[in-house]
C-alpha positions as CSV (number, residue, x, y, z in Angstrom):
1,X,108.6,45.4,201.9
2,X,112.5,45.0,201.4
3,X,113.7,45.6,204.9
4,X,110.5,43.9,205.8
5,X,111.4,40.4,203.9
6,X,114.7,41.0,205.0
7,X,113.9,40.6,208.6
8,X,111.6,37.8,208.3
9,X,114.7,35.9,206.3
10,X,116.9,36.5,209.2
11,X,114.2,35.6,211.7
12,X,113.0,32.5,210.1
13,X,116.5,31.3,209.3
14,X,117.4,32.0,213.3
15,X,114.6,30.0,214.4
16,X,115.1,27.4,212.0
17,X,118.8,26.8,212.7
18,X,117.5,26.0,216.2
19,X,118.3,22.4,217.6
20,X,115.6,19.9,218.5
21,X,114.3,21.0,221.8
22,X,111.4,19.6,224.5
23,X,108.9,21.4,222.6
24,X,110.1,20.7,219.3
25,X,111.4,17.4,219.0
26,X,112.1,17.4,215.5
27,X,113.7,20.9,215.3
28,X,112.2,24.0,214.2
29,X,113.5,23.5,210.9
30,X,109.7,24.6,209.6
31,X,110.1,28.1,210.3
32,X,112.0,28.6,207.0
33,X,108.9,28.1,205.3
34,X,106.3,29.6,207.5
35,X,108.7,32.8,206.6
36,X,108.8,31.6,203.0
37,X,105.1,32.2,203.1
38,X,104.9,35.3,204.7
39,X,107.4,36.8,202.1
40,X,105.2,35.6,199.5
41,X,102.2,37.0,200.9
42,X,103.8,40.2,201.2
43,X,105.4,40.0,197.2
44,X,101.2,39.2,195.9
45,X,100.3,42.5,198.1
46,X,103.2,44.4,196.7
47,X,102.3,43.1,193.3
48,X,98.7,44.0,193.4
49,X,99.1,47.1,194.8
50,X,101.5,47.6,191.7
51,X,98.4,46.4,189.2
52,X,96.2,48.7,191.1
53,X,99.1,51.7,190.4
54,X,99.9,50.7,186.9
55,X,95.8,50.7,185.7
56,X,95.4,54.0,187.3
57,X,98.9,55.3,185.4
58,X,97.2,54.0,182.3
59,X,94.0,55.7,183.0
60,X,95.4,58.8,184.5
61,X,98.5,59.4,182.6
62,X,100.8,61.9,184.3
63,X,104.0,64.0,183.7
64,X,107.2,61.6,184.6
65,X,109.0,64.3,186.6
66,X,112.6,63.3,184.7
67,X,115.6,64.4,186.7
68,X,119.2,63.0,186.5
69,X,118.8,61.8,189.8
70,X,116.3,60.0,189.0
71,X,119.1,57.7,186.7
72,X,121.1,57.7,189.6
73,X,119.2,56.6,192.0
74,X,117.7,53.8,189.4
75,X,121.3,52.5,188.2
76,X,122.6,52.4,192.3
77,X,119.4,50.2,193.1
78,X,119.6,48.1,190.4
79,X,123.2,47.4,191.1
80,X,122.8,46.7,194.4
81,X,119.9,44.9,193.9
82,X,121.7,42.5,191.5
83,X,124.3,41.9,193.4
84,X,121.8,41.2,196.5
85,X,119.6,38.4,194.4
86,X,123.1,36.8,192.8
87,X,124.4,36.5,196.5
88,X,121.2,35.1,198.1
89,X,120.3,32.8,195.0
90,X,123.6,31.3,195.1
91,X,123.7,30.9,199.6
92,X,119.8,29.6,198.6
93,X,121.0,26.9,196.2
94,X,124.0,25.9,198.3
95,X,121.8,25.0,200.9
96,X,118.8,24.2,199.6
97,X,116.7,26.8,201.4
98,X,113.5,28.2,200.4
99,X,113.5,31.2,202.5
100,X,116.4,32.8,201.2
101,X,116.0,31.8,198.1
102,X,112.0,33.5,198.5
103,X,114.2,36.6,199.3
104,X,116.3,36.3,196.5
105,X,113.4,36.5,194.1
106,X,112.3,39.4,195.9
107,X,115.6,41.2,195.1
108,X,115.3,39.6,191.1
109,X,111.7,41.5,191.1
110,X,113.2,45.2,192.5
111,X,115.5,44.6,190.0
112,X,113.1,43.9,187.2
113,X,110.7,46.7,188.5
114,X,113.5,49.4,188.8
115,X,114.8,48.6,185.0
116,X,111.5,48.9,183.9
117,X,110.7,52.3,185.6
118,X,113.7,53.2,184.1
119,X,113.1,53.0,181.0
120,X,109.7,54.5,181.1
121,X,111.4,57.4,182.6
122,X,113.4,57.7,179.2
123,X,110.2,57.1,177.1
124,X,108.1,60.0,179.4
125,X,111.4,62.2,177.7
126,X,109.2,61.5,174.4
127,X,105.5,62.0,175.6
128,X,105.3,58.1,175.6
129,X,104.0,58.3,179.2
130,X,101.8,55.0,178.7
131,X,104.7,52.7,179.0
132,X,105.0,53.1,183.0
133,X,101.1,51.6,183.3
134,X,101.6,49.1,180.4
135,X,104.8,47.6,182.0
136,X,103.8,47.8,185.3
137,X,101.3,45.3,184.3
138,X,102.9,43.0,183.5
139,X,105.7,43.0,186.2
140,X,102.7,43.0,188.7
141,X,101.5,40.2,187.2
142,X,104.7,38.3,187.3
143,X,105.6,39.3,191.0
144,X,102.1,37.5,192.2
145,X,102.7,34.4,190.3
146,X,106.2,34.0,191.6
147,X,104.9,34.9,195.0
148,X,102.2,32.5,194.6
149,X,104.5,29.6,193.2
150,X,106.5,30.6,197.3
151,X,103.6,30.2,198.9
152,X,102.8,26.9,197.3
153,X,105.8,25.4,198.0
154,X,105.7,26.4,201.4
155,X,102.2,25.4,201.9
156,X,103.1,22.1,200.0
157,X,106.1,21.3,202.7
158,X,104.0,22.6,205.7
159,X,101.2,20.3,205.0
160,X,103.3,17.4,204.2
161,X,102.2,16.8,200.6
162,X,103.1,13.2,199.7
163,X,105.2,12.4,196.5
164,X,103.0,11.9,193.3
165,X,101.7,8.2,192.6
166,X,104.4,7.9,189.5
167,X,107.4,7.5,192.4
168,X,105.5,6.1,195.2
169,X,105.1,3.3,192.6
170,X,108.8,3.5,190.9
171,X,109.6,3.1,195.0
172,X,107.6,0.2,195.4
173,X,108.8,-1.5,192.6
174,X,112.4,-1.5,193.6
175,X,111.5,-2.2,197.3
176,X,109.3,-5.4,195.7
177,X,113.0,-6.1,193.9
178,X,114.2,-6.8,197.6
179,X,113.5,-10.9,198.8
180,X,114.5,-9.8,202.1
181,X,111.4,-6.9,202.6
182,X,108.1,-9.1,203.4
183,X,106.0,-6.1,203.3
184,X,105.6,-2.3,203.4
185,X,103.1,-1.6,206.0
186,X,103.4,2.6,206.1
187,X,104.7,4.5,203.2
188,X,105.6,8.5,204.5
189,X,107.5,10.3,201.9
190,X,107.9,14.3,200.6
191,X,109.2,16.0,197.5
């Protein structure tokens, strides 16, 4: 799913870079969010496939296999992965872009996900083999909703949801402030 939202990040953000063409008169500037959308749908499948996992671990408990490299390979993905989501959050925020920050989230999850199966191979060291279904829960849980909040967005900005009632009216009120405007005939606005 990595190299997989990884690709659709670099693909969306190619195609929405793209300048306003015959076809596309107002650019293809969209394309950031159909992506944003298909990263999301692809972080709820990872995360329920994760709750499916983590009620069978709890179910079916079984022997962590604890190895050093196990540690290793934990610590280097969780670096990397840090430095990954602090690098695409801050490009994300700089230019207000949904996609890459979609990705970013992604790489905050791994992170989250690796830590956690970290530290439930430690407590398997104990016999507290539990902890791996317990926690997977809840990270399952949270990668949905985050992936769900994505595709909201997305969805919100593809369909061209309106701003809410409070500021169309806090905009009509200052345009009313204006002598000069007669009358507002067509109101088109987004969030």
């Amino acid at each position: 799913s990595d190299i997989l939202n990884s690709v659709m990040t670099y693909v969306g953000n190619r195609i929405a870079s793209k300048e306003a063409d015959d076809d596309h008169n107002l650019g293809h500037g969209k394309a950031e969010y159909i992506y944003s959308m298909l990263i999301s749908i692809t972080m709820m499948i990872l995360g329920l496939t994760l709750l499916i996992d983590s009620f069978k671990a709890i179910f079916n408990p079984s022997d962590y296999h604890f190895t050093i490299w196990l540690v290793i390979v934990c610590l280097i993905t969780i670096g990397t992965k840090l430095i990954l989501f602090i690098y695409t959050h801050s490009i994300g925020k700089k230019y207000n872009n949904l996609l890459v920050d979609a990705n970013s989230k992604d790489h905050r999850n791994d992170v989250v996900i690796t830590t956690f199966n970290l530290i439930a191979a430690f407590a398997s060291l104990y016999g507290f083999y539990l902890l791996d279904g317990i926690v997977g829960i809840g990270i399952s849980l949270w990668i949905v909703y985050t992936g769900f909040k994505i595709f909201q967005e997305s969805y919100d900005v593809l369909m061209d949801k309106s701003i809410s009632k409070e500021t169309k009216d806090k905009v009509l009120k200052i345009i009313d402030e204006h002598s000069e405007v007669y009358k507002v005939q067509h109101f088109n606005a987004t969030p």
